[in-house]
Backbone as JSON Lines, residues from 0, in Angstrom:
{"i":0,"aa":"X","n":[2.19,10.01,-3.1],"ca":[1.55,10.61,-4.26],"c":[1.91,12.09,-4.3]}
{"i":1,"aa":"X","n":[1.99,12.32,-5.85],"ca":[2.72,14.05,-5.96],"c":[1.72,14.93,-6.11]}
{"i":2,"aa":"X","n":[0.7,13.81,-6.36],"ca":[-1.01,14.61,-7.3],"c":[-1.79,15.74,-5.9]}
{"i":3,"aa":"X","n":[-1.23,17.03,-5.85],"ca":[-1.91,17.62,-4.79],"c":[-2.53,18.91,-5.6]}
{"i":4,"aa":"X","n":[-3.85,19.59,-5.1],"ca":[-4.11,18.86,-3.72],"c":[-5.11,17.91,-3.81]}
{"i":5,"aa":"X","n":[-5.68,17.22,-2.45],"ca":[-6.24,16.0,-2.69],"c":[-7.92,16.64,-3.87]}
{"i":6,"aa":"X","n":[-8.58,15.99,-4.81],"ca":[-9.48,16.27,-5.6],"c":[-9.1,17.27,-6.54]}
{"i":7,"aa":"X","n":[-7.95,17.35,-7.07],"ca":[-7.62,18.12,-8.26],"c":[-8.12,17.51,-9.68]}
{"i":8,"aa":"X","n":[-7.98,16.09,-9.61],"ca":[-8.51,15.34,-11.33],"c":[-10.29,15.79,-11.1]}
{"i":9,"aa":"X","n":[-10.82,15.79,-9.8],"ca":[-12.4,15.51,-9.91],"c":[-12.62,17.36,-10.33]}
{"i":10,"aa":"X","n":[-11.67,18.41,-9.79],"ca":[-12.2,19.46,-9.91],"c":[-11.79,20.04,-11.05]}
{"i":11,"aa":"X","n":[-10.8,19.57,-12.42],"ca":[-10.02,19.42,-13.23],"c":[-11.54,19.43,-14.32]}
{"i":12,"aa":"X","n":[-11.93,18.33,-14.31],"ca":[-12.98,17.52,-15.02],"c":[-14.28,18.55,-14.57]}
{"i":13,"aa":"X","n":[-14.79,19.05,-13.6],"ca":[-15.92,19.56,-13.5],"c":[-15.74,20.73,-13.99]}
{"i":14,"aa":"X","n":[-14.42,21.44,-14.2],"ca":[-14.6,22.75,-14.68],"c":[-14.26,22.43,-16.42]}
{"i":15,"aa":"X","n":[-14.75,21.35,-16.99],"ca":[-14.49,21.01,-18.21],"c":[-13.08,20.71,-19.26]}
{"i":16,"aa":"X","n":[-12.1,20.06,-18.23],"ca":[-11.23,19.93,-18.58],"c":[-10.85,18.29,-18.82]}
{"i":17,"aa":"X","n":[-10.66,17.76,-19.98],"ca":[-10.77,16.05,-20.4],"c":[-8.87,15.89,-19.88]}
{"i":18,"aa":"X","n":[-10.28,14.57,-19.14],"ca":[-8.61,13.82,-18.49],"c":[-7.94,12.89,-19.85]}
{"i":19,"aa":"X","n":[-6.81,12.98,-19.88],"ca":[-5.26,12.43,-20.73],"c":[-5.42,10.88,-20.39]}
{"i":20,"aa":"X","n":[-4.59,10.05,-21.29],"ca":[-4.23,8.75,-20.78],"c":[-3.29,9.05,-20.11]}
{"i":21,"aa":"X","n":[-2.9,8.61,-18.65],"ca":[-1.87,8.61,-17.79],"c":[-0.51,7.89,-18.27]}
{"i":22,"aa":"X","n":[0.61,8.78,-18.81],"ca":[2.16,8.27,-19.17],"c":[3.18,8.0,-17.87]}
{"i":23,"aa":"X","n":[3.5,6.82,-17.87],"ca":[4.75,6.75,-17.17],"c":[6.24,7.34,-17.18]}
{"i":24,"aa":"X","n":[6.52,7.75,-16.78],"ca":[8.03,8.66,-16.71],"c":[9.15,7.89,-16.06]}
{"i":25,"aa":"X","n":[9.87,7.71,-17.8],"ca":[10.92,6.61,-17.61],"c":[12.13,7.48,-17.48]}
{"i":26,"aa":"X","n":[13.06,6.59,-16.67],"ca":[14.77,7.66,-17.49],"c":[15.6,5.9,-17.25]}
{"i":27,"aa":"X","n":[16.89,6.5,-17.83],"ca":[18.08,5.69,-17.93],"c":[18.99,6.82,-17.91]}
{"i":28,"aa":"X","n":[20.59,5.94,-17.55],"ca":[21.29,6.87,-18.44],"c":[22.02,7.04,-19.65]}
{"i":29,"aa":"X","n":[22.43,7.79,-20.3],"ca":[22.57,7.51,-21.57],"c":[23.93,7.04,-22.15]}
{"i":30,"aa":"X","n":[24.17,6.04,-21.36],"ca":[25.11,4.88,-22.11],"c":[24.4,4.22,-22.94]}
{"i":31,"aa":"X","n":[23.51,3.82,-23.8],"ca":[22.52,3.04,-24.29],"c":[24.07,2.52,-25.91]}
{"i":32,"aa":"X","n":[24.48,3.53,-25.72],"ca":[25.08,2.81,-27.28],"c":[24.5,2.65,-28.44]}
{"i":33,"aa":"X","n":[25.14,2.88,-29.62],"ca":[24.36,2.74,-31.14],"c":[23.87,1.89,-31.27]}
{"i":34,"aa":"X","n":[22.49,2.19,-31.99],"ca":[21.13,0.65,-32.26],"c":[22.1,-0.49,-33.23]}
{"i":35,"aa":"X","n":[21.92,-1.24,-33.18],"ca":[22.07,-2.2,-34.22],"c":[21.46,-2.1,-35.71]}
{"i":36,"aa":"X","n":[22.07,-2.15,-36.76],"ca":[21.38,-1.41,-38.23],"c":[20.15,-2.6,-38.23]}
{"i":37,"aa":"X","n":[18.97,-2.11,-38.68],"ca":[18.03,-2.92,-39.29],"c":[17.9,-2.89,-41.25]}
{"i":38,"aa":"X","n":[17.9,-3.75,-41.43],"ca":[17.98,-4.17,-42.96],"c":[16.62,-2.86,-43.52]}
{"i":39,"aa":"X","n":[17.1,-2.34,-44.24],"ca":[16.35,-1.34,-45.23],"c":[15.61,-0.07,-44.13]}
{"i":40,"aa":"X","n":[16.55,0.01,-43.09],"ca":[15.92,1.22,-41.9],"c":[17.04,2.38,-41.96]}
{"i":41,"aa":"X","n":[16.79,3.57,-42.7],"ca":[18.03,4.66,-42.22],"c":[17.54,5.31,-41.42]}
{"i":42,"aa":"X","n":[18.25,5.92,-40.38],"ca":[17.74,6.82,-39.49],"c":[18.6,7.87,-39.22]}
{"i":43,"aa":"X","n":[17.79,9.53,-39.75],"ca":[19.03,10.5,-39.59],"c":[18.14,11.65,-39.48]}
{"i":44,"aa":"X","n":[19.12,12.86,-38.76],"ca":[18.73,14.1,-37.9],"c":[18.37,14.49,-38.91]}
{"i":45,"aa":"X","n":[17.14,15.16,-39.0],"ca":[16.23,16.1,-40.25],"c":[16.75,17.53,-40.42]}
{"i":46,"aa":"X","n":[17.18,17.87,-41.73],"ca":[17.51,18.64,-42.12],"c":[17.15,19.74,-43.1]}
{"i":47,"aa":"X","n":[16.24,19.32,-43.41],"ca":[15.41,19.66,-44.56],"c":[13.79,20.04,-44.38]}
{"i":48,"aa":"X","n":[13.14,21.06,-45.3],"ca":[11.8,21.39,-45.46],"c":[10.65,20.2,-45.59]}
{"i":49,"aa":"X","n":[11.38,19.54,-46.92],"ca":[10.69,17.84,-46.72],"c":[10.95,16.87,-45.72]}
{"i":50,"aa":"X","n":[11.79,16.53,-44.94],"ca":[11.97,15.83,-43.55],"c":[11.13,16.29,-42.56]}
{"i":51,"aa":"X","n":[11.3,17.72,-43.18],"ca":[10.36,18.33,-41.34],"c":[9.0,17.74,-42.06]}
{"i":52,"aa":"X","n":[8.32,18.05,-43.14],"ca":[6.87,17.71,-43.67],"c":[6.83,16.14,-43.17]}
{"i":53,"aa":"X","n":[7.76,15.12,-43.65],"ca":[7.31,13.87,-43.3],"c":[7.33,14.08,-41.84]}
{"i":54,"aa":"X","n":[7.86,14.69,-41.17],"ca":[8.08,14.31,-39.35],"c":[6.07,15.18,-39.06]}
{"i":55,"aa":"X","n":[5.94,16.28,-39.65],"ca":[4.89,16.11,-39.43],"c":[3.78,15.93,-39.62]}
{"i":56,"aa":"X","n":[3.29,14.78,-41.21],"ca":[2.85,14.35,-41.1],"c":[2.54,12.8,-40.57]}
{"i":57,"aa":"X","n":[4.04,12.19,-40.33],"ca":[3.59,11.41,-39.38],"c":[3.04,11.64,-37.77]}
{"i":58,"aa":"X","n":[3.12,12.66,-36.99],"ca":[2.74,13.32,-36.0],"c":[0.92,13.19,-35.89]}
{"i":59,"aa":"X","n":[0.83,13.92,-37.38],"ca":[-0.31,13.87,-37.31],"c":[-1.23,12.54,-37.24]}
{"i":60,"aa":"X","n":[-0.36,11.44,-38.23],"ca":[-1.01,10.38,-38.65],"c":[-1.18,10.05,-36.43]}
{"i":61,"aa":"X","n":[-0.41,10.19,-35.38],"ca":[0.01,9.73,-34.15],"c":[-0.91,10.17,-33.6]}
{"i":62,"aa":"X","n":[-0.93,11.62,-33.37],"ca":[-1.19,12.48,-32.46],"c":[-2.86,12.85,-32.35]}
{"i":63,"aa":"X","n":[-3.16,13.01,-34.42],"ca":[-4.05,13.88,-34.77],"c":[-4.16,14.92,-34.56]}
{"i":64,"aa":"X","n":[-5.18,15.71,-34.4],"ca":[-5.4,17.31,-34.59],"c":[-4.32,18.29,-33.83]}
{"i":65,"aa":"X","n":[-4.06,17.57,-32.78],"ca":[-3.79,18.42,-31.49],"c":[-2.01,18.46,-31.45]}
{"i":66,"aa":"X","n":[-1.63,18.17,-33.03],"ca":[-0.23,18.67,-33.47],"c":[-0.36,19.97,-33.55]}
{"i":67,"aa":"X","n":[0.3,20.7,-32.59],"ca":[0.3,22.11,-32.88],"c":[1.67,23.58,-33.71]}
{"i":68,"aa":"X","n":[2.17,22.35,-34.49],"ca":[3.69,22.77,-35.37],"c":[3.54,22.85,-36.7]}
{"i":69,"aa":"X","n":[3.99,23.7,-37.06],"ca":[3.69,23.76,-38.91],"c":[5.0,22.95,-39.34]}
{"i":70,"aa":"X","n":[5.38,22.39,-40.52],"ca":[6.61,21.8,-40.82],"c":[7.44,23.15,-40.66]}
{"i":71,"aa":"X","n":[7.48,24.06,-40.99],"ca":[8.52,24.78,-41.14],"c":[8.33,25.27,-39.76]}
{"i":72,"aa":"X","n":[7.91,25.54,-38.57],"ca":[8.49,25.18,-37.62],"c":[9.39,24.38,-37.08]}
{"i":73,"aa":"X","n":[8.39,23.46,-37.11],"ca":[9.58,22.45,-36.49],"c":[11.05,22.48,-37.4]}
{"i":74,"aa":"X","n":[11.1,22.59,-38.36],"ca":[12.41,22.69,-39.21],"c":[13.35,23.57,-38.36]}
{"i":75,"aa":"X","n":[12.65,24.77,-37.88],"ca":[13.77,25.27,-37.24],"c":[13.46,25.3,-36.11]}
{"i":76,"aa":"X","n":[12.91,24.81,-35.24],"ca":[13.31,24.13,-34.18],"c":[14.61,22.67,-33.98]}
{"i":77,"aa":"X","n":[14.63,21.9,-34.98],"ca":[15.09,20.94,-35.51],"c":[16.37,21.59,-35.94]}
{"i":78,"aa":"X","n":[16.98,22.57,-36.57],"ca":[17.92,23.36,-36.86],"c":[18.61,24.39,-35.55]}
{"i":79,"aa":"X","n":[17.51,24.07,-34.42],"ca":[17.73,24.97,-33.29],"c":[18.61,24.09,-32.64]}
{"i":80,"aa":"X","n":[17.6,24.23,-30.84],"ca":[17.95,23.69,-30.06],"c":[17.29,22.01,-30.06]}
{"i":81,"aa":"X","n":[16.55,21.8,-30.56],"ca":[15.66,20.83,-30.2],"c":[15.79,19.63,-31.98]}
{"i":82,"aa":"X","n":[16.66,18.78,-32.12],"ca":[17.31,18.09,-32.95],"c":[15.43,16.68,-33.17]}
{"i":83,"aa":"X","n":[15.46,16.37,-34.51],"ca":[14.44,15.33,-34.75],"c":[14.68,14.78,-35.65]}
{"i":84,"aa":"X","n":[14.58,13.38,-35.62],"ca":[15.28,12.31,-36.17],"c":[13.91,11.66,-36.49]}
{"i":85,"aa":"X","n":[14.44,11.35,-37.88],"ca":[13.72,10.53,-39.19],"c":[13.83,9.47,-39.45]}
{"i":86,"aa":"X","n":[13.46,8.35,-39.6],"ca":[13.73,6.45,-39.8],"c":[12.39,6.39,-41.11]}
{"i":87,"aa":"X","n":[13.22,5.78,-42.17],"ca":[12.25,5.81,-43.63],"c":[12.85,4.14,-43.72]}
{"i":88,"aa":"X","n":[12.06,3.25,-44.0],"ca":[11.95,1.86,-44.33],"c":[11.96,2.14,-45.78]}
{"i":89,"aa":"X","n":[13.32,1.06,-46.57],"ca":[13.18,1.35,-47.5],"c":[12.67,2.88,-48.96]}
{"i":90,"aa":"X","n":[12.82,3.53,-47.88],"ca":[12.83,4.66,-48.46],"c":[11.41,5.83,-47.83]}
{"i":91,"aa":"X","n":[10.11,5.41,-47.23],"ca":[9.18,5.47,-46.85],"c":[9.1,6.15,-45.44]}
{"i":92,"aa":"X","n":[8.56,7.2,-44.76],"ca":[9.27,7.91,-43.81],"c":[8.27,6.81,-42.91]}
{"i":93,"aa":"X","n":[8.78,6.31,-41.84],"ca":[7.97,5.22,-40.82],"c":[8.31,5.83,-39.86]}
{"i":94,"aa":"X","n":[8.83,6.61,-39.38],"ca":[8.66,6.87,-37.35],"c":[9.4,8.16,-36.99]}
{"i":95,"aa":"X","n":[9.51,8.45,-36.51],"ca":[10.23,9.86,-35.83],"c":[9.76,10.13,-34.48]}
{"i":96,"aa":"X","n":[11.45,11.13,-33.9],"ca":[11.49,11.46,-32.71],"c":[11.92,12.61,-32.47]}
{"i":97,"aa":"X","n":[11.78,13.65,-31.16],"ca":[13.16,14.64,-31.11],"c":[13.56,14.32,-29.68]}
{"i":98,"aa":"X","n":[14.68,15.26,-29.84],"ca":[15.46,15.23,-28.55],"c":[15.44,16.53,-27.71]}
{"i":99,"aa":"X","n":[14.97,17.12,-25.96],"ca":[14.74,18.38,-25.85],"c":[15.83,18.32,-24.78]}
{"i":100,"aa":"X","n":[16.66,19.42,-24.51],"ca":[17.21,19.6,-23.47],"c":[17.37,20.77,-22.68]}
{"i":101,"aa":"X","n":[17.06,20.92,-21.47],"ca":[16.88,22.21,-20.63],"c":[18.34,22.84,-20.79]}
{"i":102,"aa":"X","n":[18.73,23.71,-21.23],"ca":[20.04,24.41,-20.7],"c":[20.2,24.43,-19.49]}
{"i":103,"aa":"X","n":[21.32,23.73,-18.53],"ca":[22.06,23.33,-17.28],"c":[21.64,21.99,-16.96]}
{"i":104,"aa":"X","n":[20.57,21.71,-17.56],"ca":[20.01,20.36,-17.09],"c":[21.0,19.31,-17.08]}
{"i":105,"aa":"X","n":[20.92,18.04,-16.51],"ca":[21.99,17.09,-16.76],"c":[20.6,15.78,-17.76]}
{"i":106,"aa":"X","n":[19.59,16.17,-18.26],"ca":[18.89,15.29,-18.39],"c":[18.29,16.03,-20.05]}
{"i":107,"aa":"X","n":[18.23,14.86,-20.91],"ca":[17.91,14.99,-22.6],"c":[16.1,13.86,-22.14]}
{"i":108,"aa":"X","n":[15.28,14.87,-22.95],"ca":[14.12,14.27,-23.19],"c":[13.87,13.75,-24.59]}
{"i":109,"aa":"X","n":[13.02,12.92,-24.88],"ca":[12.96,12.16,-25.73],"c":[11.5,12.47,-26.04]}
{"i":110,"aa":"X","n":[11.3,13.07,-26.75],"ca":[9.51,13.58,-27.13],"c":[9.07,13.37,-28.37]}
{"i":111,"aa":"X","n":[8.09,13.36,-28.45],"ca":[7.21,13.24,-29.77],"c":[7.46,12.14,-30.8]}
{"i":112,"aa":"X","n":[7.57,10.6,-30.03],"ca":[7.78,9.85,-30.83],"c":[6.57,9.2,-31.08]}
{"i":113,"aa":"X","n":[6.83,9.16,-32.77],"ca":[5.67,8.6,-33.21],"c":[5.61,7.65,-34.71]}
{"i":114,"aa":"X","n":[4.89,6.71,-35.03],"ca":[5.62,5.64,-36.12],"c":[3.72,5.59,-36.7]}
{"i":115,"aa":"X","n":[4.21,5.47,-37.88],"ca":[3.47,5.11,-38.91],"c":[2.25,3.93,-38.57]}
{"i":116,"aa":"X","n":[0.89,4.22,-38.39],"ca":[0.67,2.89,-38.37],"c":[0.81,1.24,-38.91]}
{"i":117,"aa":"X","n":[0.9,1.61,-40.16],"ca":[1.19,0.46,-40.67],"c":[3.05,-0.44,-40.58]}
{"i":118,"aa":"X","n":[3.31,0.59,-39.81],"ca":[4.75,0.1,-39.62],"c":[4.88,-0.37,-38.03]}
{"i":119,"aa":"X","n":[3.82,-0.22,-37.11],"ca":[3.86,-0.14,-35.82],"c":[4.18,-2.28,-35.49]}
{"i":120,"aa":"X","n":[5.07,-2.1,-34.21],"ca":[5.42,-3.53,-34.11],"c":[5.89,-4.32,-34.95]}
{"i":121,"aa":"X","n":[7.0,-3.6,-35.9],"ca":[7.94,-4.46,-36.54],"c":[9.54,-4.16,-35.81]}
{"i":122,"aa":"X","n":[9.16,-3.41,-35.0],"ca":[10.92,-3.34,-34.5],"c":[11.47,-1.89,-34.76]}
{"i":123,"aa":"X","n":[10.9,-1.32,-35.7],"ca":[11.48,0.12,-35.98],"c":[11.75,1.14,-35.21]}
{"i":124,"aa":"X","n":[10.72,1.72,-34.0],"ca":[10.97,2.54,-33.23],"c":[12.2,2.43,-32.26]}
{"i":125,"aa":"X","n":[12.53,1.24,-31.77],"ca":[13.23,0.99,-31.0],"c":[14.39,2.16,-31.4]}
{"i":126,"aa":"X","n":[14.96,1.58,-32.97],"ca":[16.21,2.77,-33.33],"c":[16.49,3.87,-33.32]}
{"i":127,"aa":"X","n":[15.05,3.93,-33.41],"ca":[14.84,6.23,-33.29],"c":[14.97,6.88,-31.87]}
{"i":128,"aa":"X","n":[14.48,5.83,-30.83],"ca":[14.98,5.98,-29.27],"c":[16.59,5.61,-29.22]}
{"i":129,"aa":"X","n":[17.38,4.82,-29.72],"ca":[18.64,4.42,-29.53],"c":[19.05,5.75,-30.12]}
{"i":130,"aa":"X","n":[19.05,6.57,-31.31],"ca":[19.77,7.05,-31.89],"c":[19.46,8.53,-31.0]}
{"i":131,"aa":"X","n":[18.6,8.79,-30.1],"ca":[18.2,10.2,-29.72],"c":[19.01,10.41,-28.39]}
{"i":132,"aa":"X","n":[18.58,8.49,-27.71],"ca":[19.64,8.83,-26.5],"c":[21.08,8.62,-26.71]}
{"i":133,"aa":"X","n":[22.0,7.95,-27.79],"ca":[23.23,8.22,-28.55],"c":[23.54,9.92,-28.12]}
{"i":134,"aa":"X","n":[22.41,10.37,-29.2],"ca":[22.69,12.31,-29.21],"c":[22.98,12.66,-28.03]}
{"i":135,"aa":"X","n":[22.35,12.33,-26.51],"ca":[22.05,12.81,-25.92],"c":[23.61,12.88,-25.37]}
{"i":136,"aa":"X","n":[23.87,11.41,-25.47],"ca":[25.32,10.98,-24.41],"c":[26.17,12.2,-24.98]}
{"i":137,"aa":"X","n":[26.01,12.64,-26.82],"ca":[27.03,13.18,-27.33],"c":[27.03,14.77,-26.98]}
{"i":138,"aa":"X","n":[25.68,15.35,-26.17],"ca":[25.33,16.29,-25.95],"c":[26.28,16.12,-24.54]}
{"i":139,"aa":"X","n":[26.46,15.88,-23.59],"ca":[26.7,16.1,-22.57],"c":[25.37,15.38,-21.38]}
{"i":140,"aa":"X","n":[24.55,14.89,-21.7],"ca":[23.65,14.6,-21.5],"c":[23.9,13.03,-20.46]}
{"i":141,"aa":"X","n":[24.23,13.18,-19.13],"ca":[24.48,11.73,-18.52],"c":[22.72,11.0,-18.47]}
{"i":142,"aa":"X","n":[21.78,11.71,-17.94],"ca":[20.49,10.74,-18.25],"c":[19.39,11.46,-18.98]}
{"i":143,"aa":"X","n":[18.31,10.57,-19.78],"ca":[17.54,10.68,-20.39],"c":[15.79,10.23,-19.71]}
{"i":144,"aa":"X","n":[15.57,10.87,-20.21],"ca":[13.6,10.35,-20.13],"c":[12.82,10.85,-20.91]}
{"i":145,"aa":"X","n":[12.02,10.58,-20.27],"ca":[10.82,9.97,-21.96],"c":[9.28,9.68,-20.88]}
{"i":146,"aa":"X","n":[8.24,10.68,-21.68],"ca":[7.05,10.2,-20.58],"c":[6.34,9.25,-21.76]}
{"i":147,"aa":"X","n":[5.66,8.11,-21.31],"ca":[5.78,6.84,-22.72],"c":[3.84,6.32,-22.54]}
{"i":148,"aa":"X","n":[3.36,6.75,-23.16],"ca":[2.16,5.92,-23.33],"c":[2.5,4.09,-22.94]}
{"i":149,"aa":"X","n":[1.17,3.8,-22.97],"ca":[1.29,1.8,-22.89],"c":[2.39,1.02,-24.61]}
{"i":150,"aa":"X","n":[1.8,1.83,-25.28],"ca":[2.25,1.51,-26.36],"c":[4.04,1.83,-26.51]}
{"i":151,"aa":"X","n":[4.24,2.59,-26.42],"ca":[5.64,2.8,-26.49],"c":[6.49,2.12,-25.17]}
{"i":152,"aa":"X","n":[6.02,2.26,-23.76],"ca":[6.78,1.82,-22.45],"c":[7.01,0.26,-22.6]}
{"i":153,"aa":"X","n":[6.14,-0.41,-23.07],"ca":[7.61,-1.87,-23.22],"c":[8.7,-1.66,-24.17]}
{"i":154,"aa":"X","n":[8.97,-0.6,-25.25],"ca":[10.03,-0.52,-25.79],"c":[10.97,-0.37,-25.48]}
{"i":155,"aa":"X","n":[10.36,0.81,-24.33],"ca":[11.55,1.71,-23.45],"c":[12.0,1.25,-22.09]}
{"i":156,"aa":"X","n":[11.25,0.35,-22.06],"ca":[11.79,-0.28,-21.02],"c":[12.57,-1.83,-21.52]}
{"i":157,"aa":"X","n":[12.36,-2.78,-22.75],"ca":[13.57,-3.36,-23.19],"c":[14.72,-2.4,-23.56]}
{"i":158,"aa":"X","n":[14.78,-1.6,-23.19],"ca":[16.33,-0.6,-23.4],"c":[16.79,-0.17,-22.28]}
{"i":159,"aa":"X","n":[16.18,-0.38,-20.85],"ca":[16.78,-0.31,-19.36],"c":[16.05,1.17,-19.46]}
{"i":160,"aa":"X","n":[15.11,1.43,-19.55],"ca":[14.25,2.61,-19.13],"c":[13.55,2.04,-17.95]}
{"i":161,"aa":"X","n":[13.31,2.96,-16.47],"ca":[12.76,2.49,-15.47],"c":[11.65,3.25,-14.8]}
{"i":162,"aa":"X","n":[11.16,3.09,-14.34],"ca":[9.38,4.09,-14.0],"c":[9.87,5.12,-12.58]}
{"i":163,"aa":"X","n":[9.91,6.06,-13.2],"ca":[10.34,7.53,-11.9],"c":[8.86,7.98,-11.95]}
{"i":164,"aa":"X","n":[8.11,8.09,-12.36],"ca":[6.68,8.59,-11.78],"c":[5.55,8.17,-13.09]}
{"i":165,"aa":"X","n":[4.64,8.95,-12.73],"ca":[3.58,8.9,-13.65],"c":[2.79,10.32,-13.84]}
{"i":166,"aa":"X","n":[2.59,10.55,-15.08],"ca":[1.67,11.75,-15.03],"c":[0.23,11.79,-15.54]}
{"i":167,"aa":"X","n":[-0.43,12.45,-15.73],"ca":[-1.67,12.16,-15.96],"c":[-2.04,13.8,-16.34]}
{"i":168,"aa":"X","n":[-2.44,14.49,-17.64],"ca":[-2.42,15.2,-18.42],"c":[-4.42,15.61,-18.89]}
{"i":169,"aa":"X","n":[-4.48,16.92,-18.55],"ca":[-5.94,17.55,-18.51],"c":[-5.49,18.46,-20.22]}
{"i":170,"aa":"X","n":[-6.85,18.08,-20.59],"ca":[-6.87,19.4,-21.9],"c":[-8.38,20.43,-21.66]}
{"i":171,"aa":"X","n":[-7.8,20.94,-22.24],"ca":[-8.92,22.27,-21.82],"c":[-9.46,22.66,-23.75]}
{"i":172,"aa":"X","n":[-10.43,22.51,-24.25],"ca":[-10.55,23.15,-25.0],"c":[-11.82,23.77,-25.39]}
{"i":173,"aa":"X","n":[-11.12,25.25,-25.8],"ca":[-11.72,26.18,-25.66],"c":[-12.97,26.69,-27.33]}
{"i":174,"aa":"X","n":[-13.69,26.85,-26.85],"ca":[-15.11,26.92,-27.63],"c":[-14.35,27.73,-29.25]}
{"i":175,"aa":"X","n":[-15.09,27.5,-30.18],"ca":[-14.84,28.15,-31.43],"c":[-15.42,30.0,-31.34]}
């Protein structure tokens, strides 16, 4: 166990800090290869003021409050270093992801993926992970990871994603 020192979650929590759902920390490497097209699914790097708005209001629809990016942030973050990819069903923005990478790192993260509820478990996300670790290979990027809630980790793991640790995530928030 990495969790030191021993009673950090119990002393975490008494000084008023809410324990996280615990994510598993997957990687592969990023040979994964282009998704297979799904009938009425495009999926492409956001470029735009309105792309960044749908990326975050689906975030929000995911995340809720504790999205802390204005669209036009993320736009240029998304225009930066840190690339986020859009998948619209039939025209309808359903899921999004980005891609982060440390300068020298040999490793592309896969963050902030998040899908529409009403689109959740039809198959869609899968592509927005294929198409980020694609980027990654094209970045220079030999492996990828991704820390994955329950909900997302059987995806990522039908794509040869494998469990390198687990984390477990405290929030602190602070009075009005």
């Amino acid at each position: 166990m990495h969790d030191e020192p021993m009673g950090l979650a119990a002393a975490l929590e008494a000084a008023g800090f809410e324990r996280q759902p615990t994510e598993a920390i997957l990687v592969r490497t990023s040979d994964l290869g282009p998704a297979a097209p799904v009938p009425g699914l495009e999926i492409a790097r956001i470029q735009t003021l309105e792309e960044a708005t749908h990326c975050f209001n689906l975030a929000l629809q995911a995340f809720g409050n504790n999205w802390d990016k204005t669209p036009e942030e993320l736009l240029a973050r998304a225009m930066g270093s840190e690339p986020f990819w859009l998948a619209c069903f039939e025209g309808q923005p359903i899921s999004m992801g980005r891609l982060t990478r440390t300068q020298g790192s040999d490793f592309g993260g896969l963050y902030g993926g998040a899908s529409h509820p009403d689109f959740r478990r039809r198959g869609f996300y899968r592509p927005v992970v294929q198409a980020r670790v694609q980027a990654a290979a094209e970045m220079g990027c030999p492996w990828v990871f991704s820390e994955a809630l329950p909900t997302s980790e059987p995806i990522l793991r039908a794509l040869g994603f494998e469990t390198l640790s687990q984390v477990t995530g405290y929030l602190y928030r602070f009075g009005d």
